[in-house]
C-alpha positions, -999 to +999 in steps of 0.1 A: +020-061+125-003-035+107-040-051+111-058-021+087-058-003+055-058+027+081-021+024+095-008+004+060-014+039+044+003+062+063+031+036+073+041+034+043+059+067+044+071+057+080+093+028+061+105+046+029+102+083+036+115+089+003+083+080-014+065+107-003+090+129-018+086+112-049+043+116-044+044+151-039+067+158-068+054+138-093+018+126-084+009+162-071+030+182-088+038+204-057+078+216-065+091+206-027+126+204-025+147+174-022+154+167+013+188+162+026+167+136+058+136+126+065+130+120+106+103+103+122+089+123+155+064+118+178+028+118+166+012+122+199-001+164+199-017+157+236-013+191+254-037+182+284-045+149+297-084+148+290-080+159+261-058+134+234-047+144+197-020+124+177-017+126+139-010+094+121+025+100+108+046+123+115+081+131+095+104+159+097+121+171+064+155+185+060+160+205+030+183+232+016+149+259+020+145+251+055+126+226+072+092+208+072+068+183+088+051+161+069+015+154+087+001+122+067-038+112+075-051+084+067-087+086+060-115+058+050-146+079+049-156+122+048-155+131+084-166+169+089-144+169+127-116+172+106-124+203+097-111+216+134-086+186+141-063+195+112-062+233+111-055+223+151-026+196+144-012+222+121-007+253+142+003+231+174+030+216+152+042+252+142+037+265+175+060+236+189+087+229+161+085+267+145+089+247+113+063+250+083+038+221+085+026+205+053-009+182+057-009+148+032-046+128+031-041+095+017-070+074+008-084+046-010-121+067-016-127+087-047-156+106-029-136+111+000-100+121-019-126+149-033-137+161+001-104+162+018-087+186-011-117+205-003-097+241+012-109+243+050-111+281+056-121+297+090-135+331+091-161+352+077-170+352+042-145+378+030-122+373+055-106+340+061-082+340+093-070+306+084-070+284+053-060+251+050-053+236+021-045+195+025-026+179-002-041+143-011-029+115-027-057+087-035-071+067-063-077+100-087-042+107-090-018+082-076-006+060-107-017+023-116+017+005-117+001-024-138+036-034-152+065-057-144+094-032-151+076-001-139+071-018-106+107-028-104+118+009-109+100+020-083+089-007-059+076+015-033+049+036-057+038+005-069+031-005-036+010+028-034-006+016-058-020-013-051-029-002-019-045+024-041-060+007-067-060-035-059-093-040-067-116-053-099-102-058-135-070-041-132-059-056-095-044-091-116-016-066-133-010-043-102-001-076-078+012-093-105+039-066-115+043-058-079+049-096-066+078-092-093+088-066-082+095-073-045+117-102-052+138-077-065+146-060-030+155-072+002+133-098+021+128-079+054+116-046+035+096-069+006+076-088+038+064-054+051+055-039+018+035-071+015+017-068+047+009-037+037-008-045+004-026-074+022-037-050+046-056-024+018-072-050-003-111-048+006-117-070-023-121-104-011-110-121-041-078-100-047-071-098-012-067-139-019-049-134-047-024-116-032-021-144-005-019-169-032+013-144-050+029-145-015+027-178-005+048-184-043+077-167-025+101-181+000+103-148+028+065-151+029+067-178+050+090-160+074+069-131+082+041-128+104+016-124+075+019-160+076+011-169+108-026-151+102-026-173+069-012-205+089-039-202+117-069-202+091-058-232+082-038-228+046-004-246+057-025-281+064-020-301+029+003-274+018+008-297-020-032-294-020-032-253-008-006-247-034-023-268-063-057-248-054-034-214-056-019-222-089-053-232-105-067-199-088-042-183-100-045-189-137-084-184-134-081-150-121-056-139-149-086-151-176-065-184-185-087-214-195-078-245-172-084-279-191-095-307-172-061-326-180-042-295-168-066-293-134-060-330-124-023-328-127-016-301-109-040-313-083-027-350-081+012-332-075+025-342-042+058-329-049+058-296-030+091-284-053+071-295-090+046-275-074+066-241-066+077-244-099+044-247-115+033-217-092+064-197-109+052-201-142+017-199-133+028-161-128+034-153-162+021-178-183-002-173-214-017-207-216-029-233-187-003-255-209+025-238-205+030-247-165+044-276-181+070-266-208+102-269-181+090-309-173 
């Protein structure tokens, strides 16, 4: 189970390998080729015991120009060791595979998306013996998926995204569209791409809406994202958790909530009226409208 926004942003390219592909193409407009497969390998670079390197993710590419390794960092904060641990991981990986390396930052930081693209260039002044130039995908330049169709085109960028971006005005649309969206894949992939969402979101309050959109679907409740959710309590008076998640829900999406509309939903028992209301509670325009199937 991924516990951090840490491993949930390079993992994601450990479960759909594709997507970075897709990233480097047409977030960072680098022209890499299409690969004909994508292989996980080892991330653990440890040549002598005291001293212990590993690399977040590590994928090989197969392509019809030869072959690559994607080396995918995960980064929170600027962190000036880098400057020697990734010009390291790269020419070990060379040195051992005698395949070109290629090094991807992902983060969620502005500040710190700026200092990773930063070239890191060892040398002299006029003569650099090694340059390293990191390719970074983070808030700057991955897109905001804030739509129901996008999302459902590409499921996995628009879980990028809101790893990326789920935070403040826009973070409604981006889980909104992307809670859609990952009812439209399988449940086993949809569970992990959820977990990984839940596991970026610093914001308290989206980080709750998210657990609100999740609970609203059925293979929620079969993942172990659940049991955290289940052990703070949420599954005791489920008809009362799921009438506070549907009034929640329509708050956070700027919907007025009458009295009438607030005492109905909360005085439903019926755990089934209540999915249903939690459905519509998705989309709906008015507080009213939760009601229009009755």
């Amino acid at each position: 189970m991924v516990g951090s926004s840490h491993e949930a942003l390079h993992r994601i390219f450990q479960k759909d390998p594709a997507l970075l592909t897709r990233a480097l193409q047409r977030v960072l407009h680098v022209p890499f080729p299409e690969p004909r497969q994508i292989a996980a390998l080892n991330v653990d670079l440890t040549e002598i015991e005291p001293v212990e390197r590993r690399v977040d993710t590590l994928l090989r590419a197969e392509t019809d120009e030869g072959t690559y390794l994607f080396v995918i960092e995960s980064q929170g904060k600027v962190d000036d060791r880098k400057r020697g641990s990734w010009p390291y991981y790269l020419s070990y990986l060379y040195e051992k595979y005698r395949c070109e390396p290629v090094l991807i930052v992902v983060t969620q930081n502005s500040a710190t998306a700026k200092w990773a693209s930063r070239p890191i260039r060892l040398g002299f002044r006029d003569w650099h013996s090694l340059t390293v130039r990191p390719l970074v995908l983070g808030p700057d330049n991955v897109p905001v998926v804030a739509d129901e169709q996008a999302a459902v085109r590409d499921v996995p960028v628009a879980v990028l995204s809101a790893m990326t971006h789920g935070r403040g005005r826009q973070a409604p649309a981006i889980l909104e569209s992307l809670a859609t969206a990952l009812q439209t894949i399988d449940d086993e992939t949809a569970a992990v791409f959820a977990q990984f969402v839940d596991s970026c979101l610093a914001d308290p309050q989206a980080k709750q809406m998210w657990r609100d959109l999740m609970t609203a679907t059925q293979y929620f409740w079969r993942h172990p994202l659940a049991e955290q959710v289940r052990e703070e309590g949420r599954e005791e008076g489920r008809a009362e958790a799921k009438a506070e998640m549907i009034l929640h829900m329509l708050q956070w999406r700027g919907i007025e909530v009458p009295d009438t509309v607030r005492d109905r939903v909360n005085a439903c028992t019926d755990l089934n009226q209540l999915e249903v209301w939690a459905q519509c509670a998705m989309h709906a325009k008015d507080a009213t409208e939760l009601f229009a199937a009755d």
